[in-house]
C-alpha positions as a Markdown table, in Angstrom:
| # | Residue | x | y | z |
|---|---|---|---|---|
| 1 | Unk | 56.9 | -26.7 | -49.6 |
| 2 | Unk | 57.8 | -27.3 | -46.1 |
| 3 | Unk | 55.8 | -26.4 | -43.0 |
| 4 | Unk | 56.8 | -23.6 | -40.4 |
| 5 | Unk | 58.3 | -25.1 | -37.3 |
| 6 | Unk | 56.4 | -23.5 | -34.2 |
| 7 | Unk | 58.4 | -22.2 | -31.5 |
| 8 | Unk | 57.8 | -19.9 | -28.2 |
| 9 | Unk | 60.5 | -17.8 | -26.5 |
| 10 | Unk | 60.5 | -17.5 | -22.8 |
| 11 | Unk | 59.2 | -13.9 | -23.1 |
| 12 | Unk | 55.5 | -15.2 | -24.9 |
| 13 | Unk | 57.0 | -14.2 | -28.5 |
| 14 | Unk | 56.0 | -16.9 | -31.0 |
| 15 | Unk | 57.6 | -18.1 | -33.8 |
| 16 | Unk | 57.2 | -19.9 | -37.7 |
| 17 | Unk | 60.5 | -20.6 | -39.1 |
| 18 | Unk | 61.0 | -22.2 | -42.5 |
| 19 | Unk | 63.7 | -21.9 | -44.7 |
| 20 | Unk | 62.2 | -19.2 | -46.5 |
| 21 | Unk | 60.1 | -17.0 | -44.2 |
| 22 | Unk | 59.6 | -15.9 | -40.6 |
| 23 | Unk | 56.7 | -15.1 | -38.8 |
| 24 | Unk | 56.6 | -13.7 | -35.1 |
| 25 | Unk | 54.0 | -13.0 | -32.7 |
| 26 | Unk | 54.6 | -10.7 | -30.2 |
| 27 | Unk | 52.3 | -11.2 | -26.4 |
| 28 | Unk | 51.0 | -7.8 | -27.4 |
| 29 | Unk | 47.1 | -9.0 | -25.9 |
| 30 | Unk | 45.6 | -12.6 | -27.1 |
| 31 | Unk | 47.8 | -14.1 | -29.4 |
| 32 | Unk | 47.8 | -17.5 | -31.4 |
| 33 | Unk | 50.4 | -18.9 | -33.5 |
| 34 | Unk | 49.0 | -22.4 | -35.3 |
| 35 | Unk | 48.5 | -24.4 | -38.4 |
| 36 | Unk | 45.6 | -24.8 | -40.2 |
| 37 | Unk | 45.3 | -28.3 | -42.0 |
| 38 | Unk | 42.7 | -29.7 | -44.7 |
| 39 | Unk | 42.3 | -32.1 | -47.6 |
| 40 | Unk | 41.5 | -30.8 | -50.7 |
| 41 | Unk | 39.8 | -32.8 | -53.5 |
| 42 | Unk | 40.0 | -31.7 | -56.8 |
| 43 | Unk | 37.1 | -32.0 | -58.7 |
| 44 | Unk | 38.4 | -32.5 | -62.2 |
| 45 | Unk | 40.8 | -34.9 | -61.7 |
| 46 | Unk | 39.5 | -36.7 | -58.3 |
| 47 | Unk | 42.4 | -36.4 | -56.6 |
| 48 | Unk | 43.4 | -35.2 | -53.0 |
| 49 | Unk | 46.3 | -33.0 | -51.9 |
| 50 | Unk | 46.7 | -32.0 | -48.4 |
| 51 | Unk | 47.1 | -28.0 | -47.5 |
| 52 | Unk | 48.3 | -26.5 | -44.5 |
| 53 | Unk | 48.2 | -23.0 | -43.4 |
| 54 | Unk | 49.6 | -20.9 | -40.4 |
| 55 | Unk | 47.9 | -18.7 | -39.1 |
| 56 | Unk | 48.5 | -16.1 | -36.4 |
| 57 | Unk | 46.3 | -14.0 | -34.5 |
| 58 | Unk | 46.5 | -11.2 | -32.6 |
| 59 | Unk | 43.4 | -9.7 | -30.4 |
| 60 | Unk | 40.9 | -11.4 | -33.2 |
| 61 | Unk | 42.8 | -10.2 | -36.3 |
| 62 | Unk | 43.9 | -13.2 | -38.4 |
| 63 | Unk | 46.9 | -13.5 | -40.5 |
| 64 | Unk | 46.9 | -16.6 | -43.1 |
| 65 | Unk | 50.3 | -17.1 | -44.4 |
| 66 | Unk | 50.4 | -19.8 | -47.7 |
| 67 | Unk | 53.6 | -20.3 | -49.7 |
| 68 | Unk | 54.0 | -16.6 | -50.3 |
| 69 | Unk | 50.0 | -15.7 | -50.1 |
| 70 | Unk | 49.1 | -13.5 | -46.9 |
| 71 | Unk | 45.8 | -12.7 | -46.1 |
| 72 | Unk | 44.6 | -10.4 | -43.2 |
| 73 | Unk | 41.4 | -10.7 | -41.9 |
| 74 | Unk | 39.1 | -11.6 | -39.0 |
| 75 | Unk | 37.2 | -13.9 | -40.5 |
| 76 | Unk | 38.1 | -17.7 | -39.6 |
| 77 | Unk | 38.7 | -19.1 | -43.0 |
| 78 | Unk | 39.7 | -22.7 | -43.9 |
| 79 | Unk | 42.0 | -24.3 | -46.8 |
């Protein structure tokens, strides 16, 4: 799957765009728009795959957006 392109407009609104999905940020207080990235090792089989998230936050609460999973939390999870 392909990863969100980050973008900003002039007024502080942030933006994910992928072909499939759109997530936006308004400036409403402190707000983050990035991705998350790790390397996952599976143990079975040894091998590696990489995994990227986005994330955005707003005033502490975190939304984790993978292929069509969302979570919503304020806990700062990782892949």
């Amino acid at each position: 799957m392909e990863a969100f392109e980050l973008s900003e407009d002039a007024d502080g609104t942030r933006h994910a765009v992928r072909a499939d999905q759109v997530v936006s940020v308004l400036p409403d207080g402190e707000a983050r728009l990035f991705h998350r990235n790790a390397i996952r090792k599976h143990l079975g089989s040894g091998e590696t795959e990489r995994v990227r998230w986005l994330v955005a936050e707003l005033d502490g609460v975190r939304v984790y957006v993978h292929h069509q999973e969302i979570v919503i939390t304020k806990r700062d999870l990782y892949p």
